[in-house]
N, C-alpha and C positions, 0 to 999 in steps of 0.2 A: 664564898669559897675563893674567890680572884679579887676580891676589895670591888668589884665593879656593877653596877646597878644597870641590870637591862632590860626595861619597858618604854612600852609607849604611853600607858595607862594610865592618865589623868589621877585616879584612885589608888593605885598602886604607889603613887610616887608622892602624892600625901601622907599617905599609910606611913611609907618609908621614913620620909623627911620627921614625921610627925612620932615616932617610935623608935630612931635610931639616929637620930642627929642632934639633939638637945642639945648636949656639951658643946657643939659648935654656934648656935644660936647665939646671938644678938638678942633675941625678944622670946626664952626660952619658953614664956607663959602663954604666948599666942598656940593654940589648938589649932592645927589645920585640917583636923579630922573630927571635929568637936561630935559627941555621942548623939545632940540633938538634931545633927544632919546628916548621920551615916548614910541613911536608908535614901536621905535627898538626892545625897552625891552617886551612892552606888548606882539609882536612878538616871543621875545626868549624865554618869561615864557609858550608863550603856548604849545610850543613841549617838551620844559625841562617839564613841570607837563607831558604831555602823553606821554614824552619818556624814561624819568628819574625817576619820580615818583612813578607812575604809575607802570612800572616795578618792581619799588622796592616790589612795596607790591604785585605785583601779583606774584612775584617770593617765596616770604616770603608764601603767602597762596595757592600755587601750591600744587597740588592734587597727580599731576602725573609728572613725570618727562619729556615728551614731554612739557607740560603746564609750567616747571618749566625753560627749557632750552629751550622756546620764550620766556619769561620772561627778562632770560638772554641776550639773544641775543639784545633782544630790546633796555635793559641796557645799553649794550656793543655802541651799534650803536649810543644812543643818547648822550654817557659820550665822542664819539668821533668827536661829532658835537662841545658839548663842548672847546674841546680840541682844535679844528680850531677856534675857536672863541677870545680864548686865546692866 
């Protein structure tokens, strides 16, 4: 309704790219949502938002420093899931 895209959603912004941007592509044949990995991605978006995300801003609006460093740690643990993923 405003031309403007507003998620955080790893999966949402696939979806997007993948369904409503072709005509601007460079490589309009590449799927970044391919059917055979829906269920993978939908999967990996759900712990990256609770374990990446999530983090990030509870760390950012951490009160206390115990609260601040779970925060972190959670970061840490889920940026290393990533990192096998990779």
């Amino acid at each position: 309704q405003e031309d403007t895209i507003v998620t955080v959603e790893s999966a949402d912004i696939m979806r997007i790219f993948n369904n409503n941007f072709q005509e601007f592509a460079i490589n309009p044949e590449v799927d970044l949502y391919p059917e055979g990995l829906k269920s993978k991605i939908e999967e990996n978006s759900k712990w990256i938002t609770q374990e990446v995300i999530s983090a990030i801003s509870k760390g950012r609006s951490a009160k206390t420093q115990v609260a601040y460093d779970t925060a972190f740690e959670t970061l840490y643990a889920g940026l290393e899931k990533v990192e096998e993923l990779l």
